[in-house]
C-alpha positions as CSV (number, residue, x, y, z in Angstrom):
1,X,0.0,0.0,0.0
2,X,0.8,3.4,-0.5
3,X,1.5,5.4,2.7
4,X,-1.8,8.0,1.2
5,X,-3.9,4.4,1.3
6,X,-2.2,3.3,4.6
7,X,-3.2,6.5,6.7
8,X,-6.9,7.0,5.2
9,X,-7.6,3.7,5.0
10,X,-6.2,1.3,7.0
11,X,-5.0,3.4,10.2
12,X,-8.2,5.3,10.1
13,X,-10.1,2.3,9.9
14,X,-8.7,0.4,12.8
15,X,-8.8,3.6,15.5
16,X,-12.0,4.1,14.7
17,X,-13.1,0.5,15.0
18,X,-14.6,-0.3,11.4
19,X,-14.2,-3.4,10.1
20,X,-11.7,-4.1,7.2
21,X,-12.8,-5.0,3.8
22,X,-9.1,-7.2,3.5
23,X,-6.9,-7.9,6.0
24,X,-3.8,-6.6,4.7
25,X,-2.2,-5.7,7.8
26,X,-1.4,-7.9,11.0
27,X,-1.6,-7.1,14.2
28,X,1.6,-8.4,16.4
29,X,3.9,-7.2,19.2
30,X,6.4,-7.2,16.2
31,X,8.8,-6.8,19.4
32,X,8.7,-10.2,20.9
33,X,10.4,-11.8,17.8
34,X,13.5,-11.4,15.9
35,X,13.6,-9.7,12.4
36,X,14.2,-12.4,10.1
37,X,11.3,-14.0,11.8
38,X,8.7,-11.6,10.7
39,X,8.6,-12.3,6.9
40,X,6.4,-15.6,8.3
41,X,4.2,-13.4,10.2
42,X,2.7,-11.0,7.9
43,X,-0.8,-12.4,6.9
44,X,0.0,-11.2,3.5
45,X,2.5,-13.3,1.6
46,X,4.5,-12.1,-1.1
47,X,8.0,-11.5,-2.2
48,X,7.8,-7.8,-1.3
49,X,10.9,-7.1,1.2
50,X,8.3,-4.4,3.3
51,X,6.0,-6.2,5.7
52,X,3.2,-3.9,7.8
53,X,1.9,-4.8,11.2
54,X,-0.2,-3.0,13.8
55,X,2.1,-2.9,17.2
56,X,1.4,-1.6,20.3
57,X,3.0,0.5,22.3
58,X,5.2,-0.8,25.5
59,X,7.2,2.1,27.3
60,X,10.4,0.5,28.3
61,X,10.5,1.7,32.2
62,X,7.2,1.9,33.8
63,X,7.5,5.3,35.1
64,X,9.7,6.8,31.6
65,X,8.7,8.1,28.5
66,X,11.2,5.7,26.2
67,X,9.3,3.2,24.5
68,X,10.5,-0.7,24.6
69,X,12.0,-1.2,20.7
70,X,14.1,-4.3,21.8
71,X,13.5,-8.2,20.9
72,X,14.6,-10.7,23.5
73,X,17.6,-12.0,20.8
């Protein structure tokens, strides 16, 4: 997708809770497993070398503003 198509439709979509006509995007902690694990992941196959996926937020202290960007590996 285009990032025009991936802002009004897909991110819009999911905040506001609408349903999605195809499931392009995943939703996964994209955090909890290494890199060259996430090609299997994505719900989309192709040969494409970009992969989306909806990830929440985790801060990395409790009480700090950082967020948590590191995989256990």
């Amino acid at each position: 997708p285009t990032d025009v198509e991936l802002i009004m439709y897909y991110l819009k979509r999911k905040i506001t809770g609408k349903k999605l006509h195809f499931e392009g995007i995943t939703e996964l902690n994209i955090y909890k497993f290494s890199p060259w694990d996430l090609p299997d992941k994505c719900c989309y196959k192709s040969k494409d070398l970009e992969w989306y996926f909806f990830c929440p937020r985790e801060r990395k202290y409790a009480s700090g503003a950082r967020m948590n960007r590191a995989t256990d590996t």
